[in-house]
Every structure is written in structure tokens, then in C-alpha cells.
DSSP file (Angstrom, degrees, kcal/mol; ACC not computed):
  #  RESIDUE AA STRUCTURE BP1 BP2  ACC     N-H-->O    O-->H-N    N-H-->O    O-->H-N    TCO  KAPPA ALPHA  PHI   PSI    X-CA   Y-CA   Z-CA
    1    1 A X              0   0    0      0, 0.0     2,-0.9     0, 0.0     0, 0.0   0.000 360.0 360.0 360.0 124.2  -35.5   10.3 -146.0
    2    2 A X        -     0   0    0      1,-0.1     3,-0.0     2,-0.0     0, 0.0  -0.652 360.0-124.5 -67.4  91.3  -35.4    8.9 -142.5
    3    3 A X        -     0   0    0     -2,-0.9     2,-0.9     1,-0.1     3,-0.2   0.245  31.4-118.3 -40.5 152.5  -34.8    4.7 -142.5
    4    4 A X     >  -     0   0    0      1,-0.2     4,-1.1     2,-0.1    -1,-0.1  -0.870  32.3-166.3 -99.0  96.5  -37.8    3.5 -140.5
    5    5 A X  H >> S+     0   0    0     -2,-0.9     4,-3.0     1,-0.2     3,-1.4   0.971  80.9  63.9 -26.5 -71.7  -35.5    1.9 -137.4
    6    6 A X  H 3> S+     0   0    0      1,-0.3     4,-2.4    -3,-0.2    -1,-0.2   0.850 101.1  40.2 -35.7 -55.0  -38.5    0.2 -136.4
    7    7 A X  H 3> S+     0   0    0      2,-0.2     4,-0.8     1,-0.1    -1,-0.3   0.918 109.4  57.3 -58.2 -36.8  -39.3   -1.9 -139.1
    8    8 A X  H XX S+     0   0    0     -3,-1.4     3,-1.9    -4,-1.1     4,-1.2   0.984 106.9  53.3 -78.3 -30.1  -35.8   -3.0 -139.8
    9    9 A X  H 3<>S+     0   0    0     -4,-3.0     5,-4.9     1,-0.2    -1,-0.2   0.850 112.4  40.6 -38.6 -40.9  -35.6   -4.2 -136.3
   10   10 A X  H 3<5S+     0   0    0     -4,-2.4    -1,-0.2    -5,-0.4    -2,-0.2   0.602 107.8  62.8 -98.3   9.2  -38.5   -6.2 -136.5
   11   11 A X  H <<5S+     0   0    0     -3,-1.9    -2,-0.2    -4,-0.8    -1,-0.2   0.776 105.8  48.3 -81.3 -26.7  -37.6   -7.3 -140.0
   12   12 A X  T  <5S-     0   0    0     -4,-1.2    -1,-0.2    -3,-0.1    -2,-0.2   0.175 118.5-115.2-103.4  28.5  -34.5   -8.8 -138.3
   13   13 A X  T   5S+     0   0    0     -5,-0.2     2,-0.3     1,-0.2    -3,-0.2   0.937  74.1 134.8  59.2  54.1  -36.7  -10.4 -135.8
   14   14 A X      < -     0   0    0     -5,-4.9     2,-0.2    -6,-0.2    -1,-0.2  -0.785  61.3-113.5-113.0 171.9  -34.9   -8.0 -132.8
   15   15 A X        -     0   0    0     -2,-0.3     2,-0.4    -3,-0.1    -3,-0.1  -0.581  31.7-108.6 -91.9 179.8  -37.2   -6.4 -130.4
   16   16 A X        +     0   0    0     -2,-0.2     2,-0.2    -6,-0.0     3,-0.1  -0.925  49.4 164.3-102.1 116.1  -37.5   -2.1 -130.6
   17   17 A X     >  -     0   0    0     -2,-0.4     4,-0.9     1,-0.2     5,-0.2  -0.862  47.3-114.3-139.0 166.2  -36.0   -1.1 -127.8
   18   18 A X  H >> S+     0   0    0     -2,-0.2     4,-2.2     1,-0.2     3,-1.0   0.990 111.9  49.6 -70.5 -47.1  -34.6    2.9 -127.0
   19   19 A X  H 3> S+     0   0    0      1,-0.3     4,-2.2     2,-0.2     5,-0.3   0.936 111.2  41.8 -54.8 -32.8  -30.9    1.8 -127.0
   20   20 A X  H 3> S+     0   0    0      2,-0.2     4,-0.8     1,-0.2    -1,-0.3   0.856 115.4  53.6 -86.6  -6.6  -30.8    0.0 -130.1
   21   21 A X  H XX S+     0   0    0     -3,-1.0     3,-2.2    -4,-0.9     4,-1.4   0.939 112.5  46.7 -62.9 -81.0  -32.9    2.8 -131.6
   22   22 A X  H 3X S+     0   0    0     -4,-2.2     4,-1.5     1,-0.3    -2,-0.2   0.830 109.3  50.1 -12.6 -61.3  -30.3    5.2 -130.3
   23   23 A X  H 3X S+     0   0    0     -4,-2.2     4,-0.9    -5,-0.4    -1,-0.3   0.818 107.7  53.5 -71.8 -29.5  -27.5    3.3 -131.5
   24   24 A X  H XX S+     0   0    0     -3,-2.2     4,-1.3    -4,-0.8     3,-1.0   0.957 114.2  49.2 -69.7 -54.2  -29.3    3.0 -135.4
   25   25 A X  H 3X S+     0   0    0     -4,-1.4     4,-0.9     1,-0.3    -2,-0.2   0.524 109.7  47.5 -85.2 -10.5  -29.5    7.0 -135.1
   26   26 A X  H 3< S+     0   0    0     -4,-1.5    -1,-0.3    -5,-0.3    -2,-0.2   0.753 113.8  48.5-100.9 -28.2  -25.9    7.6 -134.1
   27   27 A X  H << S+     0   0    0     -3,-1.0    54,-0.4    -4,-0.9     5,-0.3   0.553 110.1  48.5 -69.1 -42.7  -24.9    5.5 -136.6
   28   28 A X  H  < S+     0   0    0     -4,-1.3    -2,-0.2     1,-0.1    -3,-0.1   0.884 121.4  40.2 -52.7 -58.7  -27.1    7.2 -139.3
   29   29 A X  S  < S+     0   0    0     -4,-0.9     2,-0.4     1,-0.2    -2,-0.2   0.468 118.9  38.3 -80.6  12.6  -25.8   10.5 -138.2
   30   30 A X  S    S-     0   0    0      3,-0.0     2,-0.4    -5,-0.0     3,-0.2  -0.797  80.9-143.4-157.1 102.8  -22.0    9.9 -137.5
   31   31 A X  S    S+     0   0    0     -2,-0.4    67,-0.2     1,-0.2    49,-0.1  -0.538  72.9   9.1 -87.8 157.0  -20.0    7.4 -140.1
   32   32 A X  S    S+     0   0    0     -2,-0.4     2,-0.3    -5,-0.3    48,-0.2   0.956  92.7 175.5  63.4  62.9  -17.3    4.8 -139.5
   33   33 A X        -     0   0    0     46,-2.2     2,-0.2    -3,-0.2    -1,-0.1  -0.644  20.1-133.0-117.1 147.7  -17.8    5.3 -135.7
   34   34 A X     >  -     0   0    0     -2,-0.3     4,-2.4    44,-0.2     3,-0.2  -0.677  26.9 -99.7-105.7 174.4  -16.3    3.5 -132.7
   35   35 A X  H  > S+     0   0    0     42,-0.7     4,-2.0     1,-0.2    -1,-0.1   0.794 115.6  48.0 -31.3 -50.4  -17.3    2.1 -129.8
   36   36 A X  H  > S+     0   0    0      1,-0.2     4,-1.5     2,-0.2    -1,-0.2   0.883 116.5  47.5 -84.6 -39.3  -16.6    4.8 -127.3
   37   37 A X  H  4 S+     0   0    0      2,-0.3    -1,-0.2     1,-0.2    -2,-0.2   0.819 105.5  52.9 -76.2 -29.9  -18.2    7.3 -129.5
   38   38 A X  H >X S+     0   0    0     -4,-2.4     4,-3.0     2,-0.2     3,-0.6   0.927 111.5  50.7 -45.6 -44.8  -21.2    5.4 -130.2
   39   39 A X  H 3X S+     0   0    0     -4,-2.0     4,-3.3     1,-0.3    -2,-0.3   0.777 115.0  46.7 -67.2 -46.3  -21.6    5.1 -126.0
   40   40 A X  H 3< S+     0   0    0     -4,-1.5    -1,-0.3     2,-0.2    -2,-0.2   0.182 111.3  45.5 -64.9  -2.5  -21.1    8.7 -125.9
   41   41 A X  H X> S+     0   0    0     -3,-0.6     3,-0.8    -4,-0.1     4,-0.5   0.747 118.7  48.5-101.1 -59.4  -23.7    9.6 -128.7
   42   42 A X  H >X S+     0   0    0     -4,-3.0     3,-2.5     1,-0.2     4,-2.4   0.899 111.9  44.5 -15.4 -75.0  -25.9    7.3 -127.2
   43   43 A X  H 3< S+     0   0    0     -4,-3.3    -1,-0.2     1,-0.3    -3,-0.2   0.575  97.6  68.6 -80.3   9.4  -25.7    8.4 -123.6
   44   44 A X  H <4 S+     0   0    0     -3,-0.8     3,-0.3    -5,-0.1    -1,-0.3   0.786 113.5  30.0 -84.0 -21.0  -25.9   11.7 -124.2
   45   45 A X  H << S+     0   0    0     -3,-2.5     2,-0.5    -4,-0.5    -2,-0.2   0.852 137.2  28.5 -88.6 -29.0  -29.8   11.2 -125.3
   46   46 A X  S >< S-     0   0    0     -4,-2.4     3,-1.0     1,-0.1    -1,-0.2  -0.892  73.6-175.4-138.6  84.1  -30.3    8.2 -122.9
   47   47 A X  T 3  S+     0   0    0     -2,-0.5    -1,-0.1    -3,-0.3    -4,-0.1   0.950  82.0  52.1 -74.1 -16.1  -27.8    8.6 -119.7
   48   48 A X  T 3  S+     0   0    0     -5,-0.1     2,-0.4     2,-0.0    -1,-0.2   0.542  72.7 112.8 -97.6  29.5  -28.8    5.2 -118.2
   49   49 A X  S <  S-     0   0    0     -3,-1.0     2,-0.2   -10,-0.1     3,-0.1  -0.796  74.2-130.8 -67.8 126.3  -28.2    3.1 -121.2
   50   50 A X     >  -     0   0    0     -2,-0.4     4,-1.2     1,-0.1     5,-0.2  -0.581   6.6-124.5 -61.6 129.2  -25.4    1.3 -119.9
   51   51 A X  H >> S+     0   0    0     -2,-0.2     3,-2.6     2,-0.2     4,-1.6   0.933 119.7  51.0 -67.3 -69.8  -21.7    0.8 -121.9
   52   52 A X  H >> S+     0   0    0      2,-0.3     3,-2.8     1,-0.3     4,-0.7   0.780 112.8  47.2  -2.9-104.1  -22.2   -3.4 -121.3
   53   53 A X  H 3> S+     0   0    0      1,-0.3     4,-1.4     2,-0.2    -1,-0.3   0.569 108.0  54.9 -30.6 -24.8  -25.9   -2.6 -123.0
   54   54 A X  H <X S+     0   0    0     -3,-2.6     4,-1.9    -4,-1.2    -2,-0.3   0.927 117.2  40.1 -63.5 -52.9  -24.1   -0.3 -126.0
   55   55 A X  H << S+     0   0    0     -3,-2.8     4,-0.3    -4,-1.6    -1,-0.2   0.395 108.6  55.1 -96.0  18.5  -22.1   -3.3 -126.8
   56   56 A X  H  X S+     0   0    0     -4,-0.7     4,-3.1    -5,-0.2    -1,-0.2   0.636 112.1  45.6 -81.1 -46.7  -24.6   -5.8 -126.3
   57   57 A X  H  X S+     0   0    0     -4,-1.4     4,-1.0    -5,-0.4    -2,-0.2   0.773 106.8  57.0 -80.1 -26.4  -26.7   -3.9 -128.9
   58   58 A X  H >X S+     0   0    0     -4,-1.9     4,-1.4     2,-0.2     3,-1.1   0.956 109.1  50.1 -63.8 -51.1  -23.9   -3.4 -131.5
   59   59 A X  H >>>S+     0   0    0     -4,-0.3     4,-2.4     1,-0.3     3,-1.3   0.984 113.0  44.2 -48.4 -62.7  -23.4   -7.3 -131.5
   60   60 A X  H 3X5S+     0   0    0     -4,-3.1     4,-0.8     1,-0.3    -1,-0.3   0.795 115.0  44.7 -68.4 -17.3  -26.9   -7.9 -132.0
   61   61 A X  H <<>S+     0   0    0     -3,-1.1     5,-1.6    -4,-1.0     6,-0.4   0.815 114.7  54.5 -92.9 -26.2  -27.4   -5.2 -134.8
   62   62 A X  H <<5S+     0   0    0     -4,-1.4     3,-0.3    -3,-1.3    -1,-0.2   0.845 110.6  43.2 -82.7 -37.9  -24.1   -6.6 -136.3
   63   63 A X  H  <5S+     0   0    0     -4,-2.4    -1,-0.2     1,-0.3    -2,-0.2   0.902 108.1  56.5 -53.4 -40.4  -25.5  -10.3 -136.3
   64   64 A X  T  <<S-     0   0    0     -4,-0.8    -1,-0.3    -5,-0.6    -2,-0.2   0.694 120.1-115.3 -86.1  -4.8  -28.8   -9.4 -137.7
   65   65 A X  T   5S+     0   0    0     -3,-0.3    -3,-0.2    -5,-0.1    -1,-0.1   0.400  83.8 116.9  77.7   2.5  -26.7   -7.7 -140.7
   66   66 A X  S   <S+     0   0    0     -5,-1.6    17,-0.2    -6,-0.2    -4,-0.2   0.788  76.1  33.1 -44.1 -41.8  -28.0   -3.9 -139.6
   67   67 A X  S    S-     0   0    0     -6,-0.4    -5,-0.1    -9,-0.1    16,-0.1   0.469  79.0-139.1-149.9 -21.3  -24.9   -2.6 -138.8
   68   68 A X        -     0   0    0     11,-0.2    12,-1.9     1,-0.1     2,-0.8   0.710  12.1-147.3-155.9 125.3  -21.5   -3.5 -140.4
   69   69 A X        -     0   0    0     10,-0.2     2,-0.3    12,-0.1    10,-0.2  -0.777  23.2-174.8 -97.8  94.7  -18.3   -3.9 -137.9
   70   70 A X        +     0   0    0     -2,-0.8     8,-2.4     2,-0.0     2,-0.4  -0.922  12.5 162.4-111.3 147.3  -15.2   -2.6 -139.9
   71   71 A X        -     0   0    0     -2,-0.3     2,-0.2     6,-0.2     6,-0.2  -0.936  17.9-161.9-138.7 114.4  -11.2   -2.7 -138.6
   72   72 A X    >   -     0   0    0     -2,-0.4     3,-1.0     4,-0.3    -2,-0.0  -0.741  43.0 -55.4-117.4-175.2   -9.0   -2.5 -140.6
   73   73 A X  T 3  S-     0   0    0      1,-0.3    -1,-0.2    -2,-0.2     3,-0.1   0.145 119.7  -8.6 -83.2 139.0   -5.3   -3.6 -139.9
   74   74 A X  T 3  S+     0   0    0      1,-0.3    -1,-0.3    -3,-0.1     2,-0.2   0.713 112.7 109.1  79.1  15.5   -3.9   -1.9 -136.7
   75   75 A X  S <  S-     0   0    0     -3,-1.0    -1,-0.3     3,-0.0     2,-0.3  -0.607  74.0-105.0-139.1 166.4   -6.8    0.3 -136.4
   76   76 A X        -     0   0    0     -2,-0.2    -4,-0.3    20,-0.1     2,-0.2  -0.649  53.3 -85.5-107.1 151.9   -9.8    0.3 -133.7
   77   77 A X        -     0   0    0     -2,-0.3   -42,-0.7    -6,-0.2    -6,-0.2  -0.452  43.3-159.2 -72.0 134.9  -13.0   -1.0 -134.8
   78   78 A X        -     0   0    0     -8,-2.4     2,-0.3    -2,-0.2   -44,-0.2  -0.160   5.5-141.6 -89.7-172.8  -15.7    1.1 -136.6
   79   79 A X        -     0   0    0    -10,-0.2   -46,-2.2   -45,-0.1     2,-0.2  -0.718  15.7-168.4 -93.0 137.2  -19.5    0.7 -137.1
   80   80 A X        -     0   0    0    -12,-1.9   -53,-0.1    -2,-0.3   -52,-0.1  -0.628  33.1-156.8 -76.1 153.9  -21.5    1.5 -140.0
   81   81 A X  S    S+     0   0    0    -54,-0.4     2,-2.5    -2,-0.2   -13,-0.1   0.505  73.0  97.8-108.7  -7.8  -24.6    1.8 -140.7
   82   82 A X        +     0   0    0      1,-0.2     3,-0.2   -14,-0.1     5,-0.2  -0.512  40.4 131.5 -75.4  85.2  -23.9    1.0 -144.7
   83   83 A X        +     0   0    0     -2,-2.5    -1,-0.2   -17,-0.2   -16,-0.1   0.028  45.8  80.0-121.6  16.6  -24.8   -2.7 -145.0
   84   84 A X  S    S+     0   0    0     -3,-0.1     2,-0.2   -18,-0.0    -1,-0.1  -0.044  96.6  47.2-126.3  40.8  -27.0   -3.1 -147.9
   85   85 A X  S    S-     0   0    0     -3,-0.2    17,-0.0     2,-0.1     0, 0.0  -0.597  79.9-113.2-154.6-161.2  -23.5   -2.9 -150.8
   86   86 A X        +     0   0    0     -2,-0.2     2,-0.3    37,-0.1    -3,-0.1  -0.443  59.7 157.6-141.7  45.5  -20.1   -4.3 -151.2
   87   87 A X        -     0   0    0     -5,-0.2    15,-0.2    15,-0.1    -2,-0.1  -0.776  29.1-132.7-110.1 146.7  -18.3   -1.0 -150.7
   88   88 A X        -     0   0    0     13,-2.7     2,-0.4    -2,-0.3    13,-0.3   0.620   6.8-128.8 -70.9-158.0  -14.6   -0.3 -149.6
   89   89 A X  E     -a  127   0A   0     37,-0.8    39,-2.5    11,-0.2     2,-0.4  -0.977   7.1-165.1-142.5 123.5  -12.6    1.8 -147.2
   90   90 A X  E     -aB 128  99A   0      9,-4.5     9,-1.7    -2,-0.4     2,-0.4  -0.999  13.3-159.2-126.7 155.4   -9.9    3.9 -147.5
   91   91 A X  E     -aB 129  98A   0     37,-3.1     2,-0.8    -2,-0.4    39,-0.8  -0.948  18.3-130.1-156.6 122.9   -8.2    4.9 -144.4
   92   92 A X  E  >  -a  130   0A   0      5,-1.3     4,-2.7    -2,-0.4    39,-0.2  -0.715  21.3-145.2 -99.5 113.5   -5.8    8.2 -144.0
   93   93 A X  T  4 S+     0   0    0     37,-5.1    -1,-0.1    -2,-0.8    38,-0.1   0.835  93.6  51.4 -39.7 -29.8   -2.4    6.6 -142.3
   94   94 A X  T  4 S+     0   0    0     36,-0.3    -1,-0.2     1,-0.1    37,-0.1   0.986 119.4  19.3 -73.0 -70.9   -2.1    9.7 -140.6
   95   95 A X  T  4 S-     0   0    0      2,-0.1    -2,-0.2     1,-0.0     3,-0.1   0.677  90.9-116.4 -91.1  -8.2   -5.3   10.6 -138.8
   96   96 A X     <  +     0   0    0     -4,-2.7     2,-0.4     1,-0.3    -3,-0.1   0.645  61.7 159.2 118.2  13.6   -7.2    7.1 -138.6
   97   97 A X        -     0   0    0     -5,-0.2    -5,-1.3     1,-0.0     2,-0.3  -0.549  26.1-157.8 -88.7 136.5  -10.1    8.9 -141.0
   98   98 A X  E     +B   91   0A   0     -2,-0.4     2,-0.3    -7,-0.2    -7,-0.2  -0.791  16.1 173.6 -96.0 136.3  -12.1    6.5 -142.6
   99   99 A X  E     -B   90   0A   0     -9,-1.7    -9,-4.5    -2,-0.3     2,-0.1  -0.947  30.7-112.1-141.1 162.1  -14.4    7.2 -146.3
  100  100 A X        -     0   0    0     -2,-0.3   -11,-0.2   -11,-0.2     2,-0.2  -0.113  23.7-166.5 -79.2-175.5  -16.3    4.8 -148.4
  101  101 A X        -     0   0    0    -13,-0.3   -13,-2.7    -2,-0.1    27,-0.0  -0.638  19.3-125.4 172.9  92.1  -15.4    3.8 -151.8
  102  102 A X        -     0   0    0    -15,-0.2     3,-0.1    -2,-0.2   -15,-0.1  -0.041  22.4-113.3 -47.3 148.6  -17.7    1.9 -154.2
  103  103 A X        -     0   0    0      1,-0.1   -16,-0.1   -15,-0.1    -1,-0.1  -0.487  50.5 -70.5 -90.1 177.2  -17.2   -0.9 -155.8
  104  104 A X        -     0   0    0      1,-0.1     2,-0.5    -2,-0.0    -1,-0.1  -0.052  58.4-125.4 -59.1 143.4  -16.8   -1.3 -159.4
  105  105 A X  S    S+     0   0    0     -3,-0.1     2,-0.4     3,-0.1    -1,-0.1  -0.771  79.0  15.3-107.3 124.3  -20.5   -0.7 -160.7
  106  106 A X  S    S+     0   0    0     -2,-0.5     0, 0.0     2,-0.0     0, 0.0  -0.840 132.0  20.1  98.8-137.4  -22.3   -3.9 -163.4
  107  107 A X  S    S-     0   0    0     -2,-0.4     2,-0.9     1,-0.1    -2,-0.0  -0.376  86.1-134.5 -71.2 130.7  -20.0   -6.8 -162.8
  108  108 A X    >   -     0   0    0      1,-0.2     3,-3.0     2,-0.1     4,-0.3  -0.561  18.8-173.5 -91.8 124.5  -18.1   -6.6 -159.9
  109  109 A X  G >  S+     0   0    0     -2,-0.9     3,-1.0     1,-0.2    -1,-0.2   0.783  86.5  61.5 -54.8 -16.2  -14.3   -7.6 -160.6
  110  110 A X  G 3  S+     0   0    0      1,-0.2    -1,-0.2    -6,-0.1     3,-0.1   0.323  98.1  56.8-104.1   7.9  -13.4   -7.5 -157.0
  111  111 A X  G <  S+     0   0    0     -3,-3.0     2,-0.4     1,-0.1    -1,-0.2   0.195  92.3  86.1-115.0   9.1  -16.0  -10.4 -156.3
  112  112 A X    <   -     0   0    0     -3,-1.0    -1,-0.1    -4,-0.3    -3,-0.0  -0.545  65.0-167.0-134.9  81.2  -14.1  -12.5 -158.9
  113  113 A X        -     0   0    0     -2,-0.4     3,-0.5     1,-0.1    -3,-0.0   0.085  22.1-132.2 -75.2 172.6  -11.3  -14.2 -157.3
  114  114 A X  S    S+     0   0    0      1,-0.3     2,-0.4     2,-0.1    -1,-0.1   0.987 103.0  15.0 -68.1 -45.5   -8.6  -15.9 -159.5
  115  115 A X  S    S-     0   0    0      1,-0.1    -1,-0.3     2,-0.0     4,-0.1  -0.819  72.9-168.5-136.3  93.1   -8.6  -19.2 -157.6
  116  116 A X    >   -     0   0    0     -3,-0.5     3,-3.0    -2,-0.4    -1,-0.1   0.646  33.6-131.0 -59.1 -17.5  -12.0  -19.4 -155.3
  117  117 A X  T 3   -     0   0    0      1,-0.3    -1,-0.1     2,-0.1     3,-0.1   0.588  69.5 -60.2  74.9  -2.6  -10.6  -22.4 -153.5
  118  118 A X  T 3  S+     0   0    0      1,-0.2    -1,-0.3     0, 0.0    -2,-0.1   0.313 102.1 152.8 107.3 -42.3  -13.9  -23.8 -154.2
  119  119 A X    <   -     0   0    0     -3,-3.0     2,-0.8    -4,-0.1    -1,-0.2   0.140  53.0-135.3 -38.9 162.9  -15.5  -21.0 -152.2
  120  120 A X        -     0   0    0     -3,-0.1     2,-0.6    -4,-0.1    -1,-0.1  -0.930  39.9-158.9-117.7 119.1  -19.1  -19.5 -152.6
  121  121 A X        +     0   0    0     -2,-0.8     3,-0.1     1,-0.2   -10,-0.0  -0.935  28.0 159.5-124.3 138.8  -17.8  -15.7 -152.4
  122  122 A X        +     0   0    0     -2,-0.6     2,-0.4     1,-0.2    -1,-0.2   0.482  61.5  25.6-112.6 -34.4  -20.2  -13.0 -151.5
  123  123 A X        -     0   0    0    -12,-0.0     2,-0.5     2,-0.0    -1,-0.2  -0.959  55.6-159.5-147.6 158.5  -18.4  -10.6 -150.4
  124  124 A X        -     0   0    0     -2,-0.4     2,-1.3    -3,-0.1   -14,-0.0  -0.840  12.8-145.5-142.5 137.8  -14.9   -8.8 -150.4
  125  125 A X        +     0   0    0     -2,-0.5     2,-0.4   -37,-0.0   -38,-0.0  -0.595  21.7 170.8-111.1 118.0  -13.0   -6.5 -148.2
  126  126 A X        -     0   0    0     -2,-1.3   -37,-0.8     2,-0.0     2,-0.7  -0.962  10.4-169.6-103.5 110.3  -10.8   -4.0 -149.8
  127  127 A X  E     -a   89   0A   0     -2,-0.4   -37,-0.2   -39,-0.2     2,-0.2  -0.892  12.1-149.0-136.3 121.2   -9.4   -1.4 -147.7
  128  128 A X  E     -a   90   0A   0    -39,-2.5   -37,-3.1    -2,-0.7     2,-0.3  -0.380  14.0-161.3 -73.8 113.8   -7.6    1.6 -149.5
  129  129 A X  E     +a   91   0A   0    -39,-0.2     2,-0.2    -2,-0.2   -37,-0.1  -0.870  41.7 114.1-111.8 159.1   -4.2    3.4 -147.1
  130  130 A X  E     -a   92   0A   0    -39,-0.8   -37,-5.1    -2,-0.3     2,-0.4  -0.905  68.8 -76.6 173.6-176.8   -3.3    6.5 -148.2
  131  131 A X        -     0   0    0    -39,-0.2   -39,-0.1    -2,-0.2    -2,-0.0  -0.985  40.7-125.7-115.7 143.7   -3.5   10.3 -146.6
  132  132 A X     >  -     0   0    0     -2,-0.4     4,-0.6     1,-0.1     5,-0.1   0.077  29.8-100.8 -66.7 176.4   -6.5   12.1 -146.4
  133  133 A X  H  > S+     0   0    0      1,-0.2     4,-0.5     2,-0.1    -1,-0.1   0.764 119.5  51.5 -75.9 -14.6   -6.8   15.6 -147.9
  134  134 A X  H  > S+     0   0    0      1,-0.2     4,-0.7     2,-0.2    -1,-0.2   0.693 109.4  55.9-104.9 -11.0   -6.5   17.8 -144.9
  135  135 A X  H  > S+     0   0    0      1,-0.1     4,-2.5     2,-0.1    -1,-0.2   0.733 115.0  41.6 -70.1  -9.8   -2.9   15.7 -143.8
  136  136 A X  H  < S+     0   0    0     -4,-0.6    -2,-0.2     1,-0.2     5,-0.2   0.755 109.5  48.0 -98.1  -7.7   -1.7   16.4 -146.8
  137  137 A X  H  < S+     0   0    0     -4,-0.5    -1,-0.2    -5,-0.1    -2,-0.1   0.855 124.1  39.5 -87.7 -40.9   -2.6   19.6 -147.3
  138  138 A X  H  < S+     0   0    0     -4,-0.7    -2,-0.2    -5,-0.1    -3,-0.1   0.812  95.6  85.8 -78.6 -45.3   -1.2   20.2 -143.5
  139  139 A X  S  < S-     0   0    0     -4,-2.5     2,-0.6     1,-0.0    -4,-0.0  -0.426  74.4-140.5 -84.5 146.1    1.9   17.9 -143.6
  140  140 A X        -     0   0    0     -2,-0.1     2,-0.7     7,-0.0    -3,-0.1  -0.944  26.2-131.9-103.3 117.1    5.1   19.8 -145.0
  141  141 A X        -     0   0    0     -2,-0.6     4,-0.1    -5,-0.2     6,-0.1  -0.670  18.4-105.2 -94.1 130.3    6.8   17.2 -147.2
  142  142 A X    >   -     0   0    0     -2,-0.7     3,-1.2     4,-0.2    -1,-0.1   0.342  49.2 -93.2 -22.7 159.0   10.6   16.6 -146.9
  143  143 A X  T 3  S+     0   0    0      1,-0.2    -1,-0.1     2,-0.1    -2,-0.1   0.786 126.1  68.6 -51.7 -37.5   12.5   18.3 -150.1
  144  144 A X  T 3  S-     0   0    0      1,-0.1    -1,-0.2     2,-0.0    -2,-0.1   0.918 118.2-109.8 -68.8 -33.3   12.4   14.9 -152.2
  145  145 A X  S <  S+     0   0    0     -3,-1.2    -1,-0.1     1,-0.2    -2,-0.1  -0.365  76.8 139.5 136.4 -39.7    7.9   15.5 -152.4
  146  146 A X        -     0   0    0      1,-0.1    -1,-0.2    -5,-0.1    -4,-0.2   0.431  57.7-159.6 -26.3 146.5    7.7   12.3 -149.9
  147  147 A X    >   +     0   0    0      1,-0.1     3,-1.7    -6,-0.1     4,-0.5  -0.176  40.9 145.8-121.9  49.8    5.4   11.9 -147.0
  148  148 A X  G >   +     0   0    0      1,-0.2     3,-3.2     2,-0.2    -1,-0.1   0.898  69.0  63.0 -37.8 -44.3    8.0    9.0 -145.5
  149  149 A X  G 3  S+     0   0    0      1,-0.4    -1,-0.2     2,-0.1    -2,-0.1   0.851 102.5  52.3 -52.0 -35.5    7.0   10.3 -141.7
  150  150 A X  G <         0   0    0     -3,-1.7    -1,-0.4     1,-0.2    -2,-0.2   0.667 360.0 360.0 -83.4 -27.9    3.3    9.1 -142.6
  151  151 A X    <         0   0    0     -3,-3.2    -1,-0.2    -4,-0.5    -2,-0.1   0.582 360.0 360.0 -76.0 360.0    4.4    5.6 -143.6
């Protein structure tokens, strides 16, 4: 089923405009995406959408809570379009590939810190390193079974 762009846009009181339409559908169609590939998914349907206007429209989609901006440490910043959960990342050390990871399903433990400080917590960002399957499957590891090179 195809999210109705239109609506959520005017649900977040943004106007419907083609780039940020554009930017919804590249985002649908492509996860865990970066800047430069969004501007390049984009302008390949719409070349005079502007790069300034690509990142104008990621800000706004990311404010209105459309869109969900993830980096995780040492890494380039992603977009999503998966904003309506509390689900993780796990991130292959090697190639820079990003997958989701639900969070624990009924109560979630990872929203129940030990000492809240007093906080009101809504949300929490978990992000899983490891190597994907097709580095490992690819990388020959040293006699001992280690993938040290990856670390």
C-alpha cells in the first residue's frame, strides 16, 4: 500500500510541494539513505530541485517527525522514512550497511532506564556494530576465526 504523502504533509501542517514529495518517495523506496543519495534520487525525477532545496526539505520533514535522521558514531548521516516505532540499527563495521531491529515487543525494556535522572523518556537509541552477512561471508578470517581487520 502506498502512504498517501499528501496527507501526511498536510497533517504536519507542511505545504505539498514536488520536492518534498520526491524526497517522501526516495525515502519509501531506498532505506537508511544519505544526503547525497537522496539529492541524486530526487534529481534524477526533478533536475531543478536544487541540493540547498533537498536539505531544506529533509530538515523540515525531520522537524515535523516524517522522516527520522539517524548517525550513528563515526558514520554519515542517514534518513528514514520509519518514524512511527522505537526501532534500532545495526550497522556492519565494514561496509557502513545499515538494518532495522525491533525493539522488544509488550513492554519495552529498553525504554526503562535504571536511573531516569528524573527524565520523562520516550525514546531510546540503540545502535547494534557488528559485520553484515555478505562481509563476512567475503572477508577471509586470520587462522585464530577473528575478524580483527574489521574492528
Amino acid at each position: 500500500m502506498t502512504p498517501d504523502f499528501e496527507a501526511q504533509l498536510r497533517s504536519a501542517s507542511l505545504r505539498v510541494t514536488r520536492p518534498r514529495l520526491a524526497v517522501l518517495t526516495a525515502l519509501r523506496d531506498h532505506k537508511h539513505i544519505d544526503t547525497d543519495t537522496v539529492i541524486e534520487l530526487v534529481r534524477a525525477e526533478h533536475p531543478t530541485v536544487s541540493h540547498q532545496a533537498v536539505y531544506d526539505v529533509l530538515r523540515a520533514l525531520t522537524d515535523a517527525g516524517l522522516v527520522r535522521r539517524i548517525q550513528p558514531a563515526g558514520a554519515t548521516a542517514r534518513y528514514e522514512s520509519r518514524v512511527a516505532d522505537n526501532h534500532h540499527h545495526v550497522v556492519c563495521r565494514s561496509c557502513g550497511a545499515i538494518a532495522d531491529i525491533d525493539c522488544a515487543a509488550g513492554h519495552s525494556p529498553c525504554l526503562t532506564a535504571p536511573d531516569d535522572h528524573g527524565y520523562v523518556i520516550d525514546e531510546a537509541e540503540v545502535v547494534y556494530w557488528g559485520i553484515c552477512p555478505a562481509c563476512a561471508t567475503s572477508s577471509k578470517p586470520s587462522s585464530s576465526g577473528s575478524l580483527e581487520g574489521n574492528r
